[in-house]
N, CA, C and O atoms as a Tripos MOL2 file, in Angstrom:
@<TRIPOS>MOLECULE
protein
  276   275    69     0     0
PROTEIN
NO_CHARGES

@<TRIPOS>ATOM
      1 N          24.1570   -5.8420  -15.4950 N.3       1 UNK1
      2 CA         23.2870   -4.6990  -15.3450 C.3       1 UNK1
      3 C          23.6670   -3.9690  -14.0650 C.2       1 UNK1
      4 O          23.8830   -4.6200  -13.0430 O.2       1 UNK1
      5 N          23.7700   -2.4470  -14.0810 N.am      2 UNK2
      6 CA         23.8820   -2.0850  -13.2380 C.3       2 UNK2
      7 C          22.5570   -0.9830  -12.1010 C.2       2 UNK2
      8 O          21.6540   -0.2480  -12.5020 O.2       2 UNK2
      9 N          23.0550   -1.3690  -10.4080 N.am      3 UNK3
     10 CA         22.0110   -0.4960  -10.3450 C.3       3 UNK3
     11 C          22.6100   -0.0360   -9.0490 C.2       3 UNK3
     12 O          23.6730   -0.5700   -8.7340 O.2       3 UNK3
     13 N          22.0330    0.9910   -8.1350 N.am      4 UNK4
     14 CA         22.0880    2.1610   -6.7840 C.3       4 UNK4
     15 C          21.0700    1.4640   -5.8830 C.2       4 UNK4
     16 O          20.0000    0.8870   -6.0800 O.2       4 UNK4
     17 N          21.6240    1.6720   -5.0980 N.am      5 UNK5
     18 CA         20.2900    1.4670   -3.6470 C.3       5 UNK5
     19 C          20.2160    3.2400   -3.0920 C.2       5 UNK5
     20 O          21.1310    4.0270   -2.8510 O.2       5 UNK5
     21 N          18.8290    3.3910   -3.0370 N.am      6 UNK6
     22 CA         18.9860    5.1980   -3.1070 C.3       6 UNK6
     23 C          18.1400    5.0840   -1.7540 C.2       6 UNK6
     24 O          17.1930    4.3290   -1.9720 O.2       6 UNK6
     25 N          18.1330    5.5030   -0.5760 N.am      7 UNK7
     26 CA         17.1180    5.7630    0.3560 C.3       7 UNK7
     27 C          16.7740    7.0820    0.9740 C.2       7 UNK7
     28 O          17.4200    7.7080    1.8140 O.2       7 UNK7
     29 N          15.6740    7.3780    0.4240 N.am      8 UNK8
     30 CA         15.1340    8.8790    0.6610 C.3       8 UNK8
     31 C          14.4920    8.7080    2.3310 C.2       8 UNK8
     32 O          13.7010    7.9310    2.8660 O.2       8 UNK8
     33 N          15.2570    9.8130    2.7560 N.am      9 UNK9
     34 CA         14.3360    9.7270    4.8750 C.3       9 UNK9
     35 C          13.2570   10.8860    5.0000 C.2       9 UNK9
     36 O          12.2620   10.8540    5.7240 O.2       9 UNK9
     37 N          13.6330   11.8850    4.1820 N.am     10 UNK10
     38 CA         12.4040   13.0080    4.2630 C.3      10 UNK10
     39 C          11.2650   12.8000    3.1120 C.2      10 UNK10
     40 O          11.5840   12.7560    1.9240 O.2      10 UNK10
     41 N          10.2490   12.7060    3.4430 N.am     11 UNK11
     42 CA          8.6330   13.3160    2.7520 C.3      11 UNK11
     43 C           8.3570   14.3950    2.8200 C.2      11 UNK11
     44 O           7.1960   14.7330    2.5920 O.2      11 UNK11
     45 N           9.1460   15.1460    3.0960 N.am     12 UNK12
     46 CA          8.4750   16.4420    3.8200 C.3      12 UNK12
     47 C           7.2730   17.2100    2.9560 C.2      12 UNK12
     48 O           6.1270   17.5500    3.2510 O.2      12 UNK12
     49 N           8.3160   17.3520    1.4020 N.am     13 UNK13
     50 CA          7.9910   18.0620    0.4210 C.3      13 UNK13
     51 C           6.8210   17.3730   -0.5850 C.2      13 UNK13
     52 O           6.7580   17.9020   -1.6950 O.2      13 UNK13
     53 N           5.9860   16.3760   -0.3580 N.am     14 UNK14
     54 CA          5.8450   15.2240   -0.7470 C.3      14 UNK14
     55 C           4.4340   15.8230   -1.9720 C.2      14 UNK14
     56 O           4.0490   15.2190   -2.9730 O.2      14 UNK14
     57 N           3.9460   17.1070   -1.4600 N.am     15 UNK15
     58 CA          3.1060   17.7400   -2.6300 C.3      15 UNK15
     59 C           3.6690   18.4170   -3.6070 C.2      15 UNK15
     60 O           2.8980   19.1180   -4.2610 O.2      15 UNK15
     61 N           4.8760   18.4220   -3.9320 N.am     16 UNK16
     62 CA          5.6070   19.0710   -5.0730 C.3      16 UNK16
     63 C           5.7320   17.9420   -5.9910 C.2      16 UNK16
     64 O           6.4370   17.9130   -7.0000 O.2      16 UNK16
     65 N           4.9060   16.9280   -5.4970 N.am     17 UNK17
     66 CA          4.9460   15.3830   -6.9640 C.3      17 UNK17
     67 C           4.1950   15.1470   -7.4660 C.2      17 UNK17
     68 O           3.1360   15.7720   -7.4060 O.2      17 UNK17
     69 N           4.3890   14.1540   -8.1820 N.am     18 UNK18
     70 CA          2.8810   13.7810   -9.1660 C.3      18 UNK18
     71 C           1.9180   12.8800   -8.2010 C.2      18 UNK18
     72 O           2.3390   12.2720   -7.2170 O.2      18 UNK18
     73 N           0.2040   12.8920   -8.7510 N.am     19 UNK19
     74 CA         -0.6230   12.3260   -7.7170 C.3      19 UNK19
     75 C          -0.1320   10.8930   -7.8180 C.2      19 UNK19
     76 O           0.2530   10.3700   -8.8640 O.2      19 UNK19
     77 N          -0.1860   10.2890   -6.5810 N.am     20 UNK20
     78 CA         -0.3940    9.0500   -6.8420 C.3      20 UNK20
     79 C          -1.3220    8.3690   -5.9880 C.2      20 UNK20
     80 O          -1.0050    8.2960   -4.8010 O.2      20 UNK20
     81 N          -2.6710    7.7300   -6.4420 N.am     21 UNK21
     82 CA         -3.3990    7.0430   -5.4880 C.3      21 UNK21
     83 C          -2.7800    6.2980   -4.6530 C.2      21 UNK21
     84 O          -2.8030    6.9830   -3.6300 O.2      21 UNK21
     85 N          -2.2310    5.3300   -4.4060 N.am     22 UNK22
     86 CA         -1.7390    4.6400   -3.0160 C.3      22 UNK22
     87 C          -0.6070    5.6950   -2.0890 C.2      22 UNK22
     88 O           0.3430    6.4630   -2.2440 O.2      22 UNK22
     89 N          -1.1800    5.3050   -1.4160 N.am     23 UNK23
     90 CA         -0.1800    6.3250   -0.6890 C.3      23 UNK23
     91 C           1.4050    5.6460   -0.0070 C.2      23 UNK23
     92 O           2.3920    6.1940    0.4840 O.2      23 UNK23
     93 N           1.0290    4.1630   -0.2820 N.am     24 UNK24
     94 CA          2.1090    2.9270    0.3530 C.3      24 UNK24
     95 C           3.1780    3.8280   -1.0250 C.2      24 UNK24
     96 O           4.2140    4.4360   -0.7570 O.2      24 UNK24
     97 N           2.8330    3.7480   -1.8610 N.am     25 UNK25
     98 CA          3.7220    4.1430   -3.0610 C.3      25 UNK25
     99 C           4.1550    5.8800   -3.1970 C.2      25 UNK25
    100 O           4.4740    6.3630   -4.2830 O.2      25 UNK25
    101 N           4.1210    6.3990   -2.3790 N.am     26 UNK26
    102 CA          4.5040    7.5660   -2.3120 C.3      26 UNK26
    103 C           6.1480    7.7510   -2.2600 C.2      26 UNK26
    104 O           6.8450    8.4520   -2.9940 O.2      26 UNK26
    105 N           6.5500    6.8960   -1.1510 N.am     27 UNK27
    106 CA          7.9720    7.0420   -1.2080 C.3      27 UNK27
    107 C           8.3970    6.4840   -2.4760 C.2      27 UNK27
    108 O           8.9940    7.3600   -3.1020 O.2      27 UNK27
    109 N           8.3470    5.5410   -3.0300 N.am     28 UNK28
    110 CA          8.9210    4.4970   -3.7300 C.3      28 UNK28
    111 C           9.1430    5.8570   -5.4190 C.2      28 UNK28
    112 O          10.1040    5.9880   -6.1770 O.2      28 UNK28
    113 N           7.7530    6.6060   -5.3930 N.am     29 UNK29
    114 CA          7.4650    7.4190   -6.5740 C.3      29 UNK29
    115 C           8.8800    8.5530   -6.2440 C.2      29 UNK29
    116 O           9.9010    8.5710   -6.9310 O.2      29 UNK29
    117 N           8.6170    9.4460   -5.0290 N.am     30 UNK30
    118 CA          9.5140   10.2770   -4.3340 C.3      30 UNK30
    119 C          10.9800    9.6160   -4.8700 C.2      30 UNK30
    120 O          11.7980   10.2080   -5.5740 O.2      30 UNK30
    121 N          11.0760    8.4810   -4.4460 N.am     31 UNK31
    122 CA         12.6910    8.1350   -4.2460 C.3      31 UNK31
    123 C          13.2790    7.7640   -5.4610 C.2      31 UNK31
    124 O          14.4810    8.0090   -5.5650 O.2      31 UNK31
    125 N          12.7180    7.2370   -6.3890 N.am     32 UNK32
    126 CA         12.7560    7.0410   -8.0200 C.3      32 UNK32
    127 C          13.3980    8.2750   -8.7370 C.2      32 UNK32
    128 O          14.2950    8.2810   -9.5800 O.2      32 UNK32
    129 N          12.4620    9.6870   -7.9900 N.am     33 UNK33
    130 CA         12.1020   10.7080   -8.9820 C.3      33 UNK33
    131 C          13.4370   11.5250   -8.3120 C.2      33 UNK33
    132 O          14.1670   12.0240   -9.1680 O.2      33 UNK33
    133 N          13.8840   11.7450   -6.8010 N.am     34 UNK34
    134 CA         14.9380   12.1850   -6.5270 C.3      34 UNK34
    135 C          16.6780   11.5570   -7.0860 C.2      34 UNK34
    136 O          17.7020   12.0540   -7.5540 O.2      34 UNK34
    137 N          16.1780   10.1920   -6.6790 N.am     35 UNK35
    138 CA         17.4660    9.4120   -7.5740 C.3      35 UNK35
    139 C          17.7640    9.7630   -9.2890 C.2      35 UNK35
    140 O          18.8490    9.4690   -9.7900 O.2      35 UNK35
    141 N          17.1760   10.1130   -9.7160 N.am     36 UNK36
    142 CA         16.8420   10.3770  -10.8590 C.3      36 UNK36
    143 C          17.3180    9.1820  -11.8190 C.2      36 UNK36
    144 O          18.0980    9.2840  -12.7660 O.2      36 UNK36
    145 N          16.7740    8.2110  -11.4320 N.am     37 UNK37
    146 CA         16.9000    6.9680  -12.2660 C.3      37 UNK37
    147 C          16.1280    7.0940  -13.7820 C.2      37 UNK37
    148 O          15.2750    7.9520  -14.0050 O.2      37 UNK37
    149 N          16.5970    6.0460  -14.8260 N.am     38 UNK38
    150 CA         15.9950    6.1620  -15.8870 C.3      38 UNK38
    151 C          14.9090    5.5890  -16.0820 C.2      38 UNK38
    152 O          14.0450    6.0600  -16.8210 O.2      38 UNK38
    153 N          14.7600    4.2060  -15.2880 N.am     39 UNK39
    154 CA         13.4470    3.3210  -15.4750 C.3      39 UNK39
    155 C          12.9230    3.0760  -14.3570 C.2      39 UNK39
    156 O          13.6530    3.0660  -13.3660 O.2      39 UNK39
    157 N          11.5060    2.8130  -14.2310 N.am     40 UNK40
    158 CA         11.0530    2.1340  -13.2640 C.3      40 UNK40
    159 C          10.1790    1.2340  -13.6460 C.2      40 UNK40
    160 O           9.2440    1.5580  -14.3790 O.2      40 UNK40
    161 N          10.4000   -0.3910  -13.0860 N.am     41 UNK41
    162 CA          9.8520   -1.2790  -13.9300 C.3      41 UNK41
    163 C           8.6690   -2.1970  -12.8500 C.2      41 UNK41
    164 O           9.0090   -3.2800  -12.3730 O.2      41 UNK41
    165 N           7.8450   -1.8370  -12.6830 N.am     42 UNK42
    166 CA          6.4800   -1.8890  -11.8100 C.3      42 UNK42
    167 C           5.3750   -2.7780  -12.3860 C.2      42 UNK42
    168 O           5.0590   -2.5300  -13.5500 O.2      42 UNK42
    169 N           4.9320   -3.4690  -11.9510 N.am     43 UNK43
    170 CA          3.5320   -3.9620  -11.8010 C.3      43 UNK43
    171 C           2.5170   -3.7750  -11.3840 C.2      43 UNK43
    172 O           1.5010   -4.3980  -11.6940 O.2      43 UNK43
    173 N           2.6310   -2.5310  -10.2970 N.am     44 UNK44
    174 CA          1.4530   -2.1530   -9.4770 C.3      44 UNK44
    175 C           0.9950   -1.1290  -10.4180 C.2      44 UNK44
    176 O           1.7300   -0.3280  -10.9960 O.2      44 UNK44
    177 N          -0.3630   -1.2240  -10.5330 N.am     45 UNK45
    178 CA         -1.4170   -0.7540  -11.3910 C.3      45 UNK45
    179 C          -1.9170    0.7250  -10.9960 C.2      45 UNK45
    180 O          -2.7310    1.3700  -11.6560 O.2      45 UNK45
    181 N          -1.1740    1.2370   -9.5780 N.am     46 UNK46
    182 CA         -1.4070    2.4510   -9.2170 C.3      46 UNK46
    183 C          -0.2450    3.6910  -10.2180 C.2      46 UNK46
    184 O          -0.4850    4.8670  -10.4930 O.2      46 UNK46
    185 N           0.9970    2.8630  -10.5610 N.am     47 UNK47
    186 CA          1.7000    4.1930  -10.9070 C.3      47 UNK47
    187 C           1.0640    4.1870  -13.1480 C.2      47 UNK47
    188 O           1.3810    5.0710  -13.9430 O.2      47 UNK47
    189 N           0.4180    3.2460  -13.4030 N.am     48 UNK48
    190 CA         -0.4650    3.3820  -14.7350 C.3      48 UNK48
    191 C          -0.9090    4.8390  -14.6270 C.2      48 UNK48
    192 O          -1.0080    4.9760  -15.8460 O.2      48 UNK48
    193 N          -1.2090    5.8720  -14.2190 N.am     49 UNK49
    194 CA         -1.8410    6.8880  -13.8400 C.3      49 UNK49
    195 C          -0.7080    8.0640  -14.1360 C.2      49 UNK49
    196 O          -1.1600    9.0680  -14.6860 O.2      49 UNK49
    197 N           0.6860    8.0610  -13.8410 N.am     50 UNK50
    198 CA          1.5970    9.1160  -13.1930 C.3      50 UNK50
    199 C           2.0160    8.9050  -14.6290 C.2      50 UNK50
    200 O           2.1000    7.9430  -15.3920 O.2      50 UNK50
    201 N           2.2110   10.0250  -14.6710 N.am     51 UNK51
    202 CA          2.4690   10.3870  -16.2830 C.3      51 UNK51
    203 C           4.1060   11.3740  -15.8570 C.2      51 UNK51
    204 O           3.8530   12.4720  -15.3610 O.2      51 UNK51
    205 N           5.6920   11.0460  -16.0230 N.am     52 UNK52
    206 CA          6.5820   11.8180  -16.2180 C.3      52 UNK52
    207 C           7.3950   11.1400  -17.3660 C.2      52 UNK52
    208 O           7.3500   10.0650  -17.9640 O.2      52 UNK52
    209 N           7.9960   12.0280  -17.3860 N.am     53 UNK53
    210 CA          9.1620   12.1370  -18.8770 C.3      53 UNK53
    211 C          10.3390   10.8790  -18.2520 C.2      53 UNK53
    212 O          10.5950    9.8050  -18.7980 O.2      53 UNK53
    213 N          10.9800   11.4760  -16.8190 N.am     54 UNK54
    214 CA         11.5790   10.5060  -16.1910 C.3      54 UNK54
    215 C          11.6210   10.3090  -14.5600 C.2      54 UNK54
    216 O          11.4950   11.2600  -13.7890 O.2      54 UNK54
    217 N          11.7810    9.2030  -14.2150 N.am     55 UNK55
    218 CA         11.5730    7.8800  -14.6500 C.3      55 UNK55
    219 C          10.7170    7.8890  -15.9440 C.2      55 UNK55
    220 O           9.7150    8.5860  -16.1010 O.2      55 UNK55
    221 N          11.0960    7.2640  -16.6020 N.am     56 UNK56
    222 CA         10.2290    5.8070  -17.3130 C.3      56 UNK56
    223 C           9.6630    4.9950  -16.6220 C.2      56 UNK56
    224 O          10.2960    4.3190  -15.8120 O.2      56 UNK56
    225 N           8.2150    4.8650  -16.8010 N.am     57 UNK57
    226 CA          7.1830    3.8180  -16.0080 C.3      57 UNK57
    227 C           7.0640    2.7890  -16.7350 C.2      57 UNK57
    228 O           6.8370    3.1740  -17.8820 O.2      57 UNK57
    229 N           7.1110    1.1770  -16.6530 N.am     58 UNK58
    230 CA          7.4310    0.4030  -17.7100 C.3      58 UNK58
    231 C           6.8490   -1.1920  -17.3430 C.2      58 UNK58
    232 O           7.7840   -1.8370  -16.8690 O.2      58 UNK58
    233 N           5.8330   -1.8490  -17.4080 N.am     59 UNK59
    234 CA          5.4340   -3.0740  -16.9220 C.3      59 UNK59
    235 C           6.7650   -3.8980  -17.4390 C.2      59 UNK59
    236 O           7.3080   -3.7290  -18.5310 O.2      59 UNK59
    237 N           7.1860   -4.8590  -16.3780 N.am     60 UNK60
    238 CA          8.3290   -5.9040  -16.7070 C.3      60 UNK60
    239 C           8.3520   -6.4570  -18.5390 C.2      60 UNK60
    240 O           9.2780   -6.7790  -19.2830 O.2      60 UNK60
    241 N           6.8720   -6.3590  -18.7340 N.am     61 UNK61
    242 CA          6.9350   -6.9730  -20.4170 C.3      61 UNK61
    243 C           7.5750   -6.0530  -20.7590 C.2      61 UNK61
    244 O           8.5920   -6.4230  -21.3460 O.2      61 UNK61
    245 N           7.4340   -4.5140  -20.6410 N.am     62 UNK62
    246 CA          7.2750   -3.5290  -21.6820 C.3      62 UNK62
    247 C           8.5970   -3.0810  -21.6590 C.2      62 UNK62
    248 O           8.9480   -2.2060  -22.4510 O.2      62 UNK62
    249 N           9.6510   -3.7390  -20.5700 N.am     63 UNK63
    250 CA         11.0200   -3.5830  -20.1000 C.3      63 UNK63
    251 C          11.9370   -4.2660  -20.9680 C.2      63 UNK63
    252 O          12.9510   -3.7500  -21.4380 O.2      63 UNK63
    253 N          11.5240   -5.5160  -21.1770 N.am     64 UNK64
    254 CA         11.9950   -6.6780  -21.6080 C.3      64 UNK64
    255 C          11.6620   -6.3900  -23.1340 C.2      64 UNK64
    256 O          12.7490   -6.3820  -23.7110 O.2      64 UNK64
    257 N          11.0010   -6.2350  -23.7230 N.am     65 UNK65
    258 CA         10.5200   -5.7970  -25.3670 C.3      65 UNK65
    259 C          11.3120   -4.9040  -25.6130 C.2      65 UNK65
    260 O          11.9560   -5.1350  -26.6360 O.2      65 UNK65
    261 N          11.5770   -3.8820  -25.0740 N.am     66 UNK66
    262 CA         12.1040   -2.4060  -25.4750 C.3      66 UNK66
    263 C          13.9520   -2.7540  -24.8680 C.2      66 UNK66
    264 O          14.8150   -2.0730  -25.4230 O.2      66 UNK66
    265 N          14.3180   -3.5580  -24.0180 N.am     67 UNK67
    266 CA         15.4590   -3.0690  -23.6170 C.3      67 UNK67
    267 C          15.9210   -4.8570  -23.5360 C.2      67 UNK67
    268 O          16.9050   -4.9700  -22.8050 O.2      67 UNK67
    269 N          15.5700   -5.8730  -23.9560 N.am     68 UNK68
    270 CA         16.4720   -7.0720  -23.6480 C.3      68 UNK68
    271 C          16.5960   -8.4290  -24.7430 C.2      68 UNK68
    272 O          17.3780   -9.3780  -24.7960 O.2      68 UNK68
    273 N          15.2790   -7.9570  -25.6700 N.am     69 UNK69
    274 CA         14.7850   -8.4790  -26.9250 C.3      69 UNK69
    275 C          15.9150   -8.3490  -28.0790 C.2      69 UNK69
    276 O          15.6780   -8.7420  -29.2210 O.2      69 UNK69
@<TRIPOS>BOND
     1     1     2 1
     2     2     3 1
     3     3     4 2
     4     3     5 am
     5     5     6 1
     6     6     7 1
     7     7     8 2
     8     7     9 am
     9     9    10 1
    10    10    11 1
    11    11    12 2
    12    11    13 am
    13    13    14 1
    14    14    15 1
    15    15    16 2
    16    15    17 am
    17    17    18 1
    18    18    19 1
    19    19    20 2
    20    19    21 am
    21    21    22 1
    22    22    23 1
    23    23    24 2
    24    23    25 am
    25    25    26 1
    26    26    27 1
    27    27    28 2
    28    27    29 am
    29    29    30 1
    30    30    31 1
    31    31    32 2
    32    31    33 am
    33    33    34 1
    34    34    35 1
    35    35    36 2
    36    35    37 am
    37    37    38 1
    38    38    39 1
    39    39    40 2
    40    39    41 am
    41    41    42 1
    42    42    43 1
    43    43    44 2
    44    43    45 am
    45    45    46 1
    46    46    47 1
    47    47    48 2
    48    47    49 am
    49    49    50 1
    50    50    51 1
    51    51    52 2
    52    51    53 am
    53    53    54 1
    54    54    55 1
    55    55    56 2
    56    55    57 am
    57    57    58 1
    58    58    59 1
    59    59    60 2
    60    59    61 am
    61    61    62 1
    62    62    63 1
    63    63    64 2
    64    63    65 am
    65    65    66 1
    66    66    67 1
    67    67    68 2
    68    67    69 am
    69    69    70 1
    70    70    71 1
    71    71    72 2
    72    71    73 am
    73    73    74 1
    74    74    75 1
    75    75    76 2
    76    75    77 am
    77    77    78 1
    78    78    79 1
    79    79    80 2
    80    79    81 am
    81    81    82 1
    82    82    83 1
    83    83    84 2
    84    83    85 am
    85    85    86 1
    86    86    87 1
    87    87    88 2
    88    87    89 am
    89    89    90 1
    90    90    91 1
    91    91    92 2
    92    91    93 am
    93    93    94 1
    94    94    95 1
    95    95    96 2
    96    95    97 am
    97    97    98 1
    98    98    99 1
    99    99   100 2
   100    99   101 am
   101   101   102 1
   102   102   103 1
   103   103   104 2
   104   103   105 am
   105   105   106 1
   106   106   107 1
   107   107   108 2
   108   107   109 am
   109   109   110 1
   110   110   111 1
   111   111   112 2
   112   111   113 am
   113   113   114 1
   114   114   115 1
   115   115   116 2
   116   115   117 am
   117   117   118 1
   118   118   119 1
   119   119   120 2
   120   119   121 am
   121   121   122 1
   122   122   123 1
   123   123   124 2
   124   123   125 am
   125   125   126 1
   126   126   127 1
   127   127   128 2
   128   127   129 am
   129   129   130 1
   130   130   131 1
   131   131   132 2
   132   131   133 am
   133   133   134 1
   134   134   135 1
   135   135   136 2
   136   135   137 am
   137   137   138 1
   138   138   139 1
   139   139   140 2
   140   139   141 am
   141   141   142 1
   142   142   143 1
   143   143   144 2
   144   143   145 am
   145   145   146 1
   146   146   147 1
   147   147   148 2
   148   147   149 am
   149   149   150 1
   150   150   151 1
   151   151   152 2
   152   151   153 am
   153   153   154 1
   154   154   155 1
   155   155   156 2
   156   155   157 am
   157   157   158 1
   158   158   159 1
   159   159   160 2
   160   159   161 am
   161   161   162 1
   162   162   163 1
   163   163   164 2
   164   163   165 am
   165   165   166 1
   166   166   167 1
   167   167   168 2
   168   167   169 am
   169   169   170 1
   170   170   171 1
   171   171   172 2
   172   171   173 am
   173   173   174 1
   174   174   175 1
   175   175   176 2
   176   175   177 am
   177   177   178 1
   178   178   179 1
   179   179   180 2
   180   179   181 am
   181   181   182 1
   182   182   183 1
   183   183   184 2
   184   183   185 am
   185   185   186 1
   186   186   187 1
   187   187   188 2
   188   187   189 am
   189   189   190 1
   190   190   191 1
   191   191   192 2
   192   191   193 am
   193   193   194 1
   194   194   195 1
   195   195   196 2
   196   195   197 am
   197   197   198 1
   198   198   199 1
   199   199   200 2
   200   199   201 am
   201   201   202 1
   202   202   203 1
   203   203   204 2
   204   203   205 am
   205   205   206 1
   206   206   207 1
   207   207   208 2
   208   207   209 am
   209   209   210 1
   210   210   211 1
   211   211   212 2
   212   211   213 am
   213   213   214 1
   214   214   215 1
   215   215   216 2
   216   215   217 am
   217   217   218 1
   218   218   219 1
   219   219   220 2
   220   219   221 am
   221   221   222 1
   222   222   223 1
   223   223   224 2
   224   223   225 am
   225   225   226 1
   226   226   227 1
   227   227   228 2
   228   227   229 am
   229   229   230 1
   230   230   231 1
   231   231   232 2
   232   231   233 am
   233   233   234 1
   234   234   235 1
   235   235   236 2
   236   235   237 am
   237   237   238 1
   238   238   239 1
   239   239   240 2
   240   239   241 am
   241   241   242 1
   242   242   243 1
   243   243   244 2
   244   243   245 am
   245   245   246 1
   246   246   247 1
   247   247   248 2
   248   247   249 am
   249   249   250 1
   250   250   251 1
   251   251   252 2
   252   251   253 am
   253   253   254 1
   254   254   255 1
   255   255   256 2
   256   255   257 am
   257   257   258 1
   258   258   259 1
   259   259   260 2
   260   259   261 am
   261   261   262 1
   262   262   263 1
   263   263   264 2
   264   263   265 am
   265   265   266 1
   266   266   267 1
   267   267   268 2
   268   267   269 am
   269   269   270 1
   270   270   271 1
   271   271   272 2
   272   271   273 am
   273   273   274 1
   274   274   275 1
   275   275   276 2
@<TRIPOS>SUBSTRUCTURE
     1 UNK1         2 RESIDUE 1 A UNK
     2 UNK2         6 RESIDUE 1 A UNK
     3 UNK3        10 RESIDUE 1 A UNK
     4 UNK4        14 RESIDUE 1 A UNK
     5 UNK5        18 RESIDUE 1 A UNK
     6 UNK6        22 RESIDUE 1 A UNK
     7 UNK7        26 RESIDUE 1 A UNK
     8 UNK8        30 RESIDUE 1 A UNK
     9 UNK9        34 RESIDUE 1 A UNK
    10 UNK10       38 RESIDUE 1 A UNK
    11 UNK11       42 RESIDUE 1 A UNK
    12 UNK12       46 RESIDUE 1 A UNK
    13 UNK13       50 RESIDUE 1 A UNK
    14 UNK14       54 RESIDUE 1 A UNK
    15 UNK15       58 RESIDUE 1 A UNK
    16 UNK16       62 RESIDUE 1 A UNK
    17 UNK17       66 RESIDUE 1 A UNK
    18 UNK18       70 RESIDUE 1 A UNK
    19 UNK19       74 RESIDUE 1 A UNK
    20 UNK20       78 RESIDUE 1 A UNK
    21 UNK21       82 RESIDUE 1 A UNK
    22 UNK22       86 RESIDUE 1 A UNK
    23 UNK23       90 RESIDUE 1 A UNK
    24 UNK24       94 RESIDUE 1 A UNK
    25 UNK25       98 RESIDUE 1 A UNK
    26 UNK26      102 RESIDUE 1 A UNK
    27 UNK27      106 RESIDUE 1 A UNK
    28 UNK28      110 RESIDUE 1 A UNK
    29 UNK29      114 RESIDUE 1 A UNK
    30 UNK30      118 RESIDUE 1 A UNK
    31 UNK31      122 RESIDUE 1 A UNK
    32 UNK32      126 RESIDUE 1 A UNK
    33 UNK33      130 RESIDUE 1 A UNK
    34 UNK34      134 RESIDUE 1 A UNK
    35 UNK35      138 RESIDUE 1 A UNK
    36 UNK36      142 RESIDUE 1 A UNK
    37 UNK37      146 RESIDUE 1 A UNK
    38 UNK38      150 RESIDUE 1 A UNK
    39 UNK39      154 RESIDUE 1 A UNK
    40 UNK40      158 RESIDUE 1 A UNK
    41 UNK41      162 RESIDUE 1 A UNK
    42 UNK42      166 RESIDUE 1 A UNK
    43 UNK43      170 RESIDUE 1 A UNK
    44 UNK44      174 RESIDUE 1 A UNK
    45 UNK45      178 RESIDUE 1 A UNK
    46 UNK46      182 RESIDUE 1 A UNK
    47 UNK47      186 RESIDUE 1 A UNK
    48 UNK48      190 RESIDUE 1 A UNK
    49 UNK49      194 RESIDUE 1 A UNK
    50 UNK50      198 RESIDUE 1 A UNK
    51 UNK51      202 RESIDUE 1 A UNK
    52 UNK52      206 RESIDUE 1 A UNK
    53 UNK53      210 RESIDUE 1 A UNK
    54 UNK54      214 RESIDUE 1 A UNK
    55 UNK55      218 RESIDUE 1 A UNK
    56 UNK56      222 RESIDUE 1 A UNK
    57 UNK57      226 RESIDUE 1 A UNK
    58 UNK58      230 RESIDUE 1 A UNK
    59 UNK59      234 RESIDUE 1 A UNK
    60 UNK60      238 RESIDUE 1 A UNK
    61 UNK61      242 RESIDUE 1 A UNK
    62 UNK62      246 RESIDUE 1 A UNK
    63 UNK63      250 RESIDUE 1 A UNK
    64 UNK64      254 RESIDUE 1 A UNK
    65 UNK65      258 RESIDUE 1 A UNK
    66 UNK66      262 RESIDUE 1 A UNK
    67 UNK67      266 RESIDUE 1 A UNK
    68 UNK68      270 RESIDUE 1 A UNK
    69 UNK69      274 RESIDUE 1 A UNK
């Protein structure tokens, strides 16, 4: 499997994104959405809420069913 280590240093722009209640998860949402990765495979119950096309938001089950099954 392959993957990028992407590290975003500016927030600047950080209201041009989707809401996300935690704010610990702001970058993590930011840096996903600039990398323009295909999946993001999360457990934290804050990004359940953020609704985009891509990333893909995906609980580890829902990763594993759809992409390893």
């Amino acid at each position: 499997m392959f993957y990028e280590l992407f590290v975003l240093d500016n927030l600047e722009h950080k209201n041009k994104y989707p809401y996300i209640r935690d704010k610990d998860d702001v970058a993590v949402l930011i840096s996903t959405i600039e990398a323009d990765v295909d999946i993001l495979v999360t457990g934290d119950k804050d990004f359940d809420d953020v609704k985009l096309a891509r990333p893909k938001i995906l609980k580890a089950r829902q990763f594993f069913e759809e992409y390893i099954e």
